[in-house]
Phi, psi and omega in degrees: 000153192271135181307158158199153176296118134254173181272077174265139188241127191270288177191168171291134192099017213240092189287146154335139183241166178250090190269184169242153170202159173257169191275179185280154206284123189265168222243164157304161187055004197270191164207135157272136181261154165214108194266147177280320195209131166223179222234141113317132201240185159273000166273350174287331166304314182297307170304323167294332176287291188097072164275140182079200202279338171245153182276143162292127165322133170292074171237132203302138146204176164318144181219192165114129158212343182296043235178130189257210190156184177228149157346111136293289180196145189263168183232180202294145177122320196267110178237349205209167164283185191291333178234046175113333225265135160330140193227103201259190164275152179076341182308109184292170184200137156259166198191125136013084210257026187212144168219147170291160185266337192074348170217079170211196193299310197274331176299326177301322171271024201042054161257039180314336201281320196271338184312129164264042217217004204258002153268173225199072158242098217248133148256155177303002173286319196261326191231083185259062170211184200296141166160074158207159173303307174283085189196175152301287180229164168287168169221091178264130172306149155315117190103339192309163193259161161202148179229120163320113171297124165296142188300323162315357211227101165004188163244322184294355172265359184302277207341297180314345199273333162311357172208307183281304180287331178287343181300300208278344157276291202322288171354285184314302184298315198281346183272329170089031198305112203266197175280129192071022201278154164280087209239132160234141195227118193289079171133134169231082167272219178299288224294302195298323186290299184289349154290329199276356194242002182257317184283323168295319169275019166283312186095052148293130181285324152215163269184096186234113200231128176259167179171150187242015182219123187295313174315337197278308178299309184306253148040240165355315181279331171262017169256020178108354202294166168242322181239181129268189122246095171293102178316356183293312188281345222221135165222039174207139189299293218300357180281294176298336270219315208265347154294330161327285200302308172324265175345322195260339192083011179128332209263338183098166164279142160331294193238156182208124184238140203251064208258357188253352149105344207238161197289308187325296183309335147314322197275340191281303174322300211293010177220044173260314158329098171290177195286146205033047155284158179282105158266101157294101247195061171275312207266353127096274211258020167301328206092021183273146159266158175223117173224135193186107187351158183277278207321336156305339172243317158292325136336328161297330202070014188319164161243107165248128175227101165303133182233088209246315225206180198221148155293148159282023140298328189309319168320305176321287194296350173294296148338283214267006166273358171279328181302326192280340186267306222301347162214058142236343180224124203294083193271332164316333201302353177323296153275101165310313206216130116208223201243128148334173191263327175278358179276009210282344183286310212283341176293311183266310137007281144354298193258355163285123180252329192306084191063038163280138128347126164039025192032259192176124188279346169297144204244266178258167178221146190239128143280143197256149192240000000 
């Protein structure tokens, strides 16, 4: 099996080191990836920062989940993807970057997003090989889901969909988000740009993207958006809370969807939210606490819904809302800037927005392998 560079993460405040490991011996039913573009992501920021209530342990592991590739090698057993389609070496593939075990309560329900056996966050002790998204290559397991990229489709519009666009479809699907629905989306990064443009081909009537960087609002207006809220103009939540309210006619949004990664902002969505409305709580996933009266979500009656993982149908359908969009709507523009796999400290430097001066005008920043 062939030697490859990963990206190892120690702790925060730490730099990244670039090692060689060899990849993992692949099993009948396995597949090797030899990946091209992995992605930065914002739960990746959160960790590098050493975000929420508990500190990260200094312990080396792997890191990346964001990131597509093409076919290396199969291992017996394998010709097609998860839906059939012949499957060759060289063949680009999205995939999942977490597999369900298939054999627990919530998988036995198709509830794969929740399985709770399904993650594949390694340190070098325990896993001492190449098999991360920032890496050469992957290693997808016997049972895995993989999907063919469709041909019609940039390679650089690949990397997000395994994590920032199947989250924010998922989101949408799990919320049930209709036709003529009121949508507001707290962030317009990766995540927020692929929300404003899903809730627009949903049929939303309107589409309200917050955001404190004006290019990240530009963006937005040719990904679907109908309004902005700039934080520059609106710079305080209750200020943003009530141009909402302006916009909605008084009633708040159907749906509020939650993209900016920071604890605050929860409590500012959540009173965005018309009464029995939708909170949609992706990004999240830092650990930060929020404390704020019950009578805020029961009185209102919100429905919130925490969103970490996907079904793998979701990929599929993820692909092919790119093929149907991509030329109307500039969704490669997603990834903005990117970097080599040995450049990787100037990449997240770079991709840090979080008390920056004007932030950083970068959306996703991608490393190339």
């Amino acid at each position: 099996m062939p030697n490859g560079r990963v990206a190892v993460f120690t702790t925060s405040g730490v730099p990244f080191d670039v090692v060689e490991l060899p990849t993992p011996e692949i099993e009948p039913g396995g597949l090797l990836v030899k990946n091209t573009h992995a992605v930065i992501c914002g739960s990746d920021l959160h960790g590098w920062r050493g975000d929420g209530d508990v500190p990260i342990p200094p312990i080396r592991r792997l890191t990346g989940h964001e990131f597509t590739g093409v076919v290396h090698s199969f291992g017996e057993g394998v010709g097609t993807d998860s839906m059939r389609r012949p499957l060759r070496e060289g063949d680009r593939v999205a995939f999942p970057f977490f597999n369900p075990c298939n054999r627990c309560y919530m998988c036995v329900r198709g509830e794969h997003h929740a399985c709770p056996h399904r993650g594949r966050w390694y340190t070098l002790e325990e896993h001492p090989y190449c098999d991360a998204g920032m890496a050469d290559y992957y290693y997808l397991p016997p049972g895995h889901y993989v999907f063919k990229v469709p041909d019609e489709l940039p390679t650089i519009a690949v990397p997000p969909v395994n994590c920032a666009l199947s989250q924010v479809l998922f989101g949408l699907e799990r919320a049930k988000m209709g036709f003529g629905d009121t949508v507001v989306i707290q962030g317009a990064g990766g995540l927020g740009i692929y929300a404003t443009a899903i809730a627009s081909e949903k049929g939303a009537s309107s589409v309200i993207v917050i955001d404190g960087q004006q290019p990240r609002l530009d963006l937005a207006m040719k990904c679907g958006a109908t309004d902005t809220v700039s934080m520059t103009d609106y710079p305080t939540p209750e200020s943003s809370v009530e141009r909402v309210k302006e916009l909605t006619h008084g009633v708040g949004a159907d749906v509020v969807v939650e993209v900016v990664g920071i604890a605050s902002a929860t409590l500012e969505g959540l009173d965005m939210v018309r009464v029995n409305g939708k909170y949609i709580d992706i990004g999240n996933i830092g650990g930060g606490s929020i404390e704020f009266p019950a009578a805020k979500i029961i009185g209102n009656q919100t429905q919130w819904l925490g969103t970490v993982h996907y079904d793998p149908w979701i990929i599929e359908e993820a692909l092919q809302f790119l093929v149907r969009v991509q030329d109307r709507i500039p969704v490669a523009d997603v990834v903005s800037h990117q970097f080599p796999l040995e450049q990787i400290n100037e990449a997240f430097e770079f991709a840090e927005w979080h008390g920056r001066e004007g932030g950083t005008t970068a959306n996703r920043v991608a490393l190339t392998m």
